[in-house]
Structure formats: structure tokens, C-alpha cells
PLY file of the C-alpha trace (Angstrom):
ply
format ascii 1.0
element vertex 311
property float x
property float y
property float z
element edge 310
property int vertex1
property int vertex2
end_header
5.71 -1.38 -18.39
2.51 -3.63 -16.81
0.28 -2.66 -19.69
-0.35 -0.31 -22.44
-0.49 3.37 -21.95
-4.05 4.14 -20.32
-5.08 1.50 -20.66
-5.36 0.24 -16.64
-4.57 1.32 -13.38
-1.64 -0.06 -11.66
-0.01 1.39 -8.34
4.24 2.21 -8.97
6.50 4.28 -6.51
8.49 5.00 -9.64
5.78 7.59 -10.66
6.29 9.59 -7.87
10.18 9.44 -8.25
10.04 10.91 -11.38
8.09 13.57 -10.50
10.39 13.98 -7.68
12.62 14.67 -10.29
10.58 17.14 -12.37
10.35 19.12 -9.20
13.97 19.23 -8.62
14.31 20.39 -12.17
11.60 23.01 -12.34
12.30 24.27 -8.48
16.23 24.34 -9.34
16.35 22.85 -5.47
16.95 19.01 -4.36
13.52 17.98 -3.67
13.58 17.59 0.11
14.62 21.55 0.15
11.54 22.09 -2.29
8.91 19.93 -0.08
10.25 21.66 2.89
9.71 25.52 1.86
7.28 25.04 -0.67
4.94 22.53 1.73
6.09 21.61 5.65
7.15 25.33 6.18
3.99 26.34 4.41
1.65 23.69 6.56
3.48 23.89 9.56
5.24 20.51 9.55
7.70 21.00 11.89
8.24 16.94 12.37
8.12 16.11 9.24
12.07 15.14 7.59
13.84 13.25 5.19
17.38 12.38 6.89
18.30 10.44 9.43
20.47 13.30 11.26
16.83 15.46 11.44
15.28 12.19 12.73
17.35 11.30 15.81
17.10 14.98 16.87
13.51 14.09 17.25
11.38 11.63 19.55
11.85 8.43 16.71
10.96 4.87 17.07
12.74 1.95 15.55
11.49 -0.90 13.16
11.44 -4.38 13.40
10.42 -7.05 11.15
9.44 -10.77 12.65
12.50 -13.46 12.33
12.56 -17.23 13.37
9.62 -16.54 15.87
10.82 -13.43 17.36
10.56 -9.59 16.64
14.16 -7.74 15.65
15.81 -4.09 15.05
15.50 -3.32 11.70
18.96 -2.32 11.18
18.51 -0.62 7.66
16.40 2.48 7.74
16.38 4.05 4.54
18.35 3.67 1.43
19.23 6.47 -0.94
17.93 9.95 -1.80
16.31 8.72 -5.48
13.49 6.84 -3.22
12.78 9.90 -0.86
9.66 10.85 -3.77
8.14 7.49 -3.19
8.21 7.24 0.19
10.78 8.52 2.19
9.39 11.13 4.32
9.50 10.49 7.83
6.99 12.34 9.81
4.73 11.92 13.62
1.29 11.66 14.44
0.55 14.78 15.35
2.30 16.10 12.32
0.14 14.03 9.73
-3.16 15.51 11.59
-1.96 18.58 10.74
-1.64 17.63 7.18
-5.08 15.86 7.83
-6.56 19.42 9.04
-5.08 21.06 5.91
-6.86 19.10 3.94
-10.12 18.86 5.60
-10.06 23.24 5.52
-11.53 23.51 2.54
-9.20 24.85 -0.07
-9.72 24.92 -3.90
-6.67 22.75 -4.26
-6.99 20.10 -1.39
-10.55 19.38 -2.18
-9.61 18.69 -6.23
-6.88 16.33 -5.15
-9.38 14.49 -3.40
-11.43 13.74 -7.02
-11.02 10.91 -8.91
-8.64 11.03 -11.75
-8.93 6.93 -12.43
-10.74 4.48 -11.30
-9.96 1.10 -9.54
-11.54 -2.26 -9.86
-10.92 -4.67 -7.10
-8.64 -3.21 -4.98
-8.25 -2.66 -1.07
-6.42 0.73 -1.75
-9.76 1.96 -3.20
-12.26 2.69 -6.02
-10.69 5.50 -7.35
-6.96 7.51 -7.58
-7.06 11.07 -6.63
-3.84 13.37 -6.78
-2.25 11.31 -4.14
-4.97 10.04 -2.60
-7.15 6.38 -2.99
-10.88 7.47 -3.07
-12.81 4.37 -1.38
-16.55 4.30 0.11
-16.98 2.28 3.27
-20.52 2.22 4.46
-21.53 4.61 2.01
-19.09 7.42 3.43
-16.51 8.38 1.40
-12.78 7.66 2.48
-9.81 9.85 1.16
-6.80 8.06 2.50
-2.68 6.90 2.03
-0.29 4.38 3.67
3.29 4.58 4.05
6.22 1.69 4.68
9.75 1.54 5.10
11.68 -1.20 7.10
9.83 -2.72 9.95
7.59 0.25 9.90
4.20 1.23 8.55
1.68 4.57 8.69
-1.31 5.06 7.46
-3.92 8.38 7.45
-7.12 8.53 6.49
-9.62 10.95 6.08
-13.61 11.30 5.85
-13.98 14.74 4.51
-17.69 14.85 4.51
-17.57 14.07 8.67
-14.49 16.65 9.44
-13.02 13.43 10.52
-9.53 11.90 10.27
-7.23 9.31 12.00
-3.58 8.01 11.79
-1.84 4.91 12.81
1.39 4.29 12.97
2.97 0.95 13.82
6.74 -0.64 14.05
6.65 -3.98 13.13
6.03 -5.96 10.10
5.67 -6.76 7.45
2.76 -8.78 9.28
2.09 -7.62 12.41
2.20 -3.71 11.32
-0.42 -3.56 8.42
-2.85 -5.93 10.40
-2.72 -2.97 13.61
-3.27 -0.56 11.42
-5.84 -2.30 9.91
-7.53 -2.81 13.03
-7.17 0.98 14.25
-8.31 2.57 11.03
-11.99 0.26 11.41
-11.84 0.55 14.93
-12.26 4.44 14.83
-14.17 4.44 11.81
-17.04 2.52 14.13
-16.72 3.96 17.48
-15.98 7.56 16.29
-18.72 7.39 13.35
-20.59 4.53 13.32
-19.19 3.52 10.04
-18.52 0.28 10.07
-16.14 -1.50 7.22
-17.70 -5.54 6.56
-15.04 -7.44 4.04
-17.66 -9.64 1.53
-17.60 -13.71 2.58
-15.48 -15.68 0.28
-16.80 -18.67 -1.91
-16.30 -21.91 -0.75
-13.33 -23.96 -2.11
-13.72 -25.31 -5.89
-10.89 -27.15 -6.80
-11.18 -26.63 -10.60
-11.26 -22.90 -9.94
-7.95 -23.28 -7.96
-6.29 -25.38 -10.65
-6.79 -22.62 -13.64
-5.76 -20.15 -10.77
-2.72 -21.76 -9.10
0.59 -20.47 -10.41
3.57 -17.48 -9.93
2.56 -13.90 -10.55
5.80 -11.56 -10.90
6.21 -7.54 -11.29
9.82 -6.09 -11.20
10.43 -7.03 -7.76
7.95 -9.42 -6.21
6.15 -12.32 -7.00
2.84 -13.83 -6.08
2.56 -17.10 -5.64
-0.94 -18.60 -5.43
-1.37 -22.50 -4.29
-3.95 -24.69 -3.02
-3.62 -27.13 0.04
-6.82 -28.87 -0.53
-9.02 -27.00 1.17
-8.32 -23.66 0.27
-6.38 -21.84 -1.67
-3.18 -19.61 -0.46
-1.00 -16.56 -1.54
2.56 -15.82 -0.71
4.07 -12.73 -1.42
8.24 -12.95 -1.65
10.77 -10.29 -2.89
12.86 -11.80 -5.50
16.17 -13.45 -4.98
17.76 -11.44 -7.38
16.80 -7.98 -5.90
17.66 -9.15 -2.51
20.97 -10.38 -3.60
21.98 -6.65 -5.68
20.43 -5.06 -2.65
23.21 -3.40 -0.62
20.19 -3.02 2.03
18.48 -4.99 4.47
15.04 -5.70 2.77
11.65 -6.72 4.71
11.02 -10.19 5.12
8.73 -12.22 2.74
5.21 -12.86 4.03
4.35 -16.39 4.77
1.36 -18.06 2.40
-1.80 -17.13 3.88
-5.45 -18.31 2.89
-6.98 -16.85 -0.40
-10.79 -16.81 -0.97
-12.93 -15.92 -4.55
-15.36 -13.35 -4.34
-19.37 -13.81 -5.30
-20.09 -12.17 -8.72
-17.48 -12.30 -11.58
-15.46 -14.86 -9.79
-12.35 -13.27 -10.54
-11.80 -11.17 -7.61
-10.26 -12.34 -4.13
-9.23 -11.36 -0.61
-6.63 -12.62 1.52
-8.67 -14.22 4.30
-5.52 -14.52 6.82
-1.71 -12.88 7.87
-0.76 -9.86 7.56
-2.13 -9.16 4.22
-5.99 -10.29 5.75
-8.80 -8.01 4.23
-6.60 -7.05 0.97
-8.35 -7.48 -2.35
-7.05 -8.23 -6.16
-8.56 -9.70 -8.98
-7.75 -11.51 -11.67
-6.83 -10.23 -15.55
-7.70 -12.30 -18.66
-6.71 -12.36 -22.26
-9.11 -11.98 -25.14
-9.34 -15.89 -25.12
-10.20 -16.19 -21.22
-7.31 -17.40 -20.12
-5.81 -15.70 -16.58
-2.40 -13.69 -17.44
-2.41 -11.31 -14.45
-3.15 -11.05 -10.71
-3.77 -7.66 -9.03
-3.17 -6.95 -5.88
-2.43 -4.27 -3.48
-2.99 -2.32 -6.24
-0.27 -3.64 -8.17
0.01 -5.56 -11.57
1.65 -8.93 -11.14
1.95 -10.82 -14.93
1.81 -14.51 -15.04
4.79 -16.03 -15.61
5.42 -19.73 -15.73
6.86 -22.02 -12.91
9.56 -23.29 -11.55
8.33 -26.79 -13.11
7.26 -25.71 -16.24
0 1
1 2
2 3
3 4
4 5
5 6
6 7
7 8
8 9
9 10
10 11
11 12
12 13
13 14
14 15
15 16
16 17
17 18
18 19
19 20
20 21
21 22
22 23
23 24
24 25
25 26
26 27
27 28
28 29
29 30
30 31
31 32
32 33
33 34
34 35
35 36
36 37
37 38
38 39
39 40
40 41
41 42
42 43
43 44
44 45
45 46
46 47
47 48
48 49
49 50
50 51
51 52
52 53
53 54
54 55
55 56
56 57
57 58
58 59
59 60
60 61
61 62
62 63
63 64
64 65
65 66
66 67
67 68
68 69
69 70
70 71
71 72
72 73
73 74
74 75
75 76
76 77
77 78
78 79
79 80
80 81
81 82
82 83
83 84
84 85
85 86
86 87
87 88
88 89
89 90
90 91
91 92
92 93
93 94
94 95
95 96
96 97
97 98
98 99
99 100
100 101
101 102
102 103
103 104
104 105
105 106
106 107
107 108
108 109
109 110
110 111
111 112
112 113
113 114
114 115
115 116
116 117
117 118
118 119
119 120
120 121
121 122
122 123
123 124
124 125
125 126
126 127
127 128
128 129
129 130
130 131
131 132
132 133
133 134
134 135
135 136
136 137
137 138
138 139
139 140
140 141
141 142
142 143
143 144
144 145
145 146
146 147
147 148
148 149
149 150
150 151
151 152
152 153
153 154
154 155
155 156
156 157
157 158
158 159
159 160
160 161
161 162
162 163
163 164
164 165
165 166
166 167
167 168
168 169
169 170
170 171
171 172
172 173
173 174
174 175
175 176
176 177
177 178
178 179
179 180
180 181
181 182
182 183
183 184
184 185
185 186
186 187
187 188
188 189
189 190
190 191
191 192
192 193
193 194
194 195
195 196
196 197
197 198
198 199
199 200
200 201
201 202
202 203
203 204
204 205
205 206
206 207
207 208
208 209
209 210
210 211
211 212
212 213
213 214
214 215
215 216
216 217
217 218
218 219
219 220
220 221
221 222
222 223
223 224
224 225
225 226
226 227
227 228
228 229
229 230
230 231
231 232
232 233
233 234
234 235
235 236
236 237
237 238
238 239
239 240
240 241
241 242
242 243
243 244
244 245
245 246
246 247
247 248
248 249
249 250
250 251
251 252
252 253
253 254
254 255
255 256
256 257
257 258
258 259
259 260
260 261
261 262
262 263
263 264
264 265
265 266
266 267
267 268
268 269
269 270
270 271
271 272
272 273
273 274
274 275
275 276
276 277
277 278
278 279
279 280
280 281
281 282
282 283
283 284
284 285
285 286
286 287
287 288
288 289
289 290
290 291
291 292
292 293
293 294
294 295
295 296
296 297
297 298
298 299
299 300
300 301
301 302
302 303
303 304
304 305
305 306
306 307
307 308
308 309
309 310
């Protein structure tokens, strides 16, 4: 638990493996055999698969991650069934247009997933949470869109509902390298296909007092943040910690590198990574009743202060 019930938005795989599970138990069918007749048949998804056996009967591409300079196989694709809810569908481009195209057709039921049940404050994913969707306006168009990750690999779709428009990007190495294509392909089209054109806001310059009430580690239940200054700026590193990747029995994704971090004009609590493969994502800061800074979102993800190593 990040927070009290309601009380803020904060984005958890875990959610969606539970409901996973409520589907296996209402269906009385494993959940890939429910998604598969109750949506891909229905849809047309013929590309669309959870195991590696359906995968290599298909044209598939391998991950890779970036180690000591160089780009290698990502040996570990997937881990076990319980994660298949929160991510583990493996699908193609022209598969995810057609899921694009279902959802641009106008029915009762794709056009209320695409309203906002929460909001966001902050955050790259979006200004809003749909039913499976982040709502965001860029340029004053609204976006309806998802990304996807495994090992050394990375999707994302997007769609602009009021243009009959959508796009997907798929990419096969990471962590950096991966999200920062996409990136680049989702603004690319959104400006040469529509003319919408996505600006992220100038930082502040440097203050070192703000970086010294700032600086410190940042954890959830499986990363943590850790936000420094060199000086001139201040950075963010994102790592996986030790003790998951020591009980993993899987290869996990490589940590990103620190990368520059700038404040944002207005509150002064919100920030975006100005550099690596996280460039362009925003987060903001959370603080107690007494002002003092006990969280860090980003990604759209709760990460609690928690003291240093030195402390």
C-alpha cells in the first residue's frame, strides 16, 4: 500500500493481476483461454499470444538490453503465468491497429473506456486513467494511449479518437534505447500525420538549495529512485533492488544510468528527466502536512522517501 484508499493515483501491474484472477474465477477458464475467446477471437487478433510455443510459430523478434557498451540477447523472455494480466501479452503491429480500429469504431463500450475514471497530476503517462487507457492532451488534441515492456523490449499504441488516427511502435532494445524510439516515433507521427506537435515545458535553472531538500532515495516494492546533484544540475537514477534481483530466478532489465533532472515553472514541485532513456518523463514531488518532501512520483508510480545509505 503507497497511500490510503482513494486517496491518490498511483500506477501498479498488481491491479491488473488480480483482476486477471477475478476473470479466471468468474469465466471458470485460465485467463489466456478467456482473453482469447472472449476478446482476440472476438476482434480478430490472430497474432496476438501469451506463450512462447504460439510465439516462435510466428514472425518474433528478440530483446536486448545495453551491457558494458554493447547491445545483447535478452535471454529471459517471460517469467510465469501470474504476470500474463499485467503485461504478458505478446502481440504485432498490425495486430494492435486492429485493436486500434476497434476502438476508434465507435462502440458504447470502447468509447466509455476511453473516459476518465481518475485523474493524474504530473505525470508523462497522462492527465487522466480511463479503463485501461491514460487520457493525455497534447496540443489541445486528446490522446488515448498504453505502453507495454518485457525484457529488452518495449510497445507502445496510441490513439487520437477525435482524428480517426492511431500509431504503434514497437522497439527491441532497452531499457534506454527502446522507450527513447518510441518516444521519438509516437511525436514524430503525431506532427507529420496531424500537425500536432508535443513541446516538453523548459526546466528551471539549477538552485542548489532546492536540490539539497530534494536530493535523497525514493523506494516502492521493487525500485528505487535516487535523486543527486553534481553541481550543476540535478540527476535521477532508477535501479531495481538488490534484493529482488537476487530472489529473481529471471534475468531482469538493467538499471538506467543517472540522467539530468530539471524543476518545472509553477509549484516547483514537479520535474522531467531532461536526458537517457527516461528524457521527456514527468513526476512530482509529495509533501506532508508540515512541507516536508516524503514522496517522488514518477512514471506514474509512487516512490516513498526512505532514508540513505548514510543516514
Amino acid at each position: 500500500m503507497v497511500g490510503p484508499v482513494g486517496g491518490r493515483a498511483s500506477y501498479s501491474q498488481l491491479g491488473y493481476k488480480l483482476l486477471g484472477r477475478v476473470i479466471e474465477n468468474v469465466t471458470g477458464e485460465t485467463y489466456e483461454d478467456a482473453v482469447a475467446s472472449l476478446v482476440l477471437e472476438q476482434v480478430g487478433l490472430a497474432n496476438s499470444v501469451f506463450t512462447a510455443g504460439q510465439a516462435i510459430t510466428r514472425r518474433f523478434a528478440v530483446g536486448h538490453n545495453r551491457s558494458e557498451g554493447a547491445l545483447k540477447v535478452a535471454r529471459t523472455w517471460k517469467d510465469t503465468r501470474g504476470n500474463n494480466p499485467g503485461g504478458g501479452l505478446v502481440s504485432s503491429v498490425s495486430d494492435q491497429l486492429g485493436w486500434a480500429r476497434f476502438h476508434l469504431g465507435g462502440a458504447d463500450l470502447a468509447r466509455r473506456m476511453q473516459e476518465p475514471t481518475v485523474e493524474l497530476h504530473g505525470s508523462t503517462l497522462g492527465d487522466a486513467v480511463g479503463l485501461g487507457w491514460f487520457l493525455r492532451d497534447v496540443d489541445g488534441v486528446r490522446t488515448v494511449g498504453h505502453g507495454g515492456s518485457t525484457n529488452g523490449q518495449f510497445a507502445d499504441l496510441l490513439l487520437v479518437p477525435e482524428r480517426d488516427f492511431a500509431v504503434v511502435t514497437m522497439s527491441n532494445a532497452g531499457p534506454d534505447s527502446g522507450l527513447e524510439f518510441n518516444q521519438a516515433v509516437l511525436r514524430w507521427a503525431l506532427e507529420h500525420y496531424l500537425g500536432v506537435i508535443e513541446r516538453d515545458p523548459e526546466p528551471l535553472p539549477y538552485d542548489p538549495q532546492r536540490a539539497e531538500e530534494i536530493i535523497g532515495h525514493y523506494e516502492n516494492e521493487f525500485m528505487t529512485l535516487i535523486i543527486d546533484a553534481d553541481g550543476d544540475t540535478m540527476t535521477v537514477e532508477c535501479r531495481i533492488k538488490p534484493e529482488i534481483r537476487t530472489a529473481s530466478e529471471r534475468e531482469l532489465p538493467p538499471d538506467l544510468p543517472p540522467a539530468g533532472l530539471g524543476l518545472l515553472p509553477g509549484s516547483g514541485d514537479e520535474y522531467i528527466v531532461t536526458g537517457g532513456g527516461l528524457i521527456g518523463q514527468r513526476g512530482f514531488l509529495t509533501r506532508d502536512a508540515d512541507g516536508a518532501i516524503i514522496g517522488a512520483d514518477l512514471a506514474g508510480r509512487l516512490f516513498n522517501r526512505a532514508p540513505t545509505p548514510a543516514e
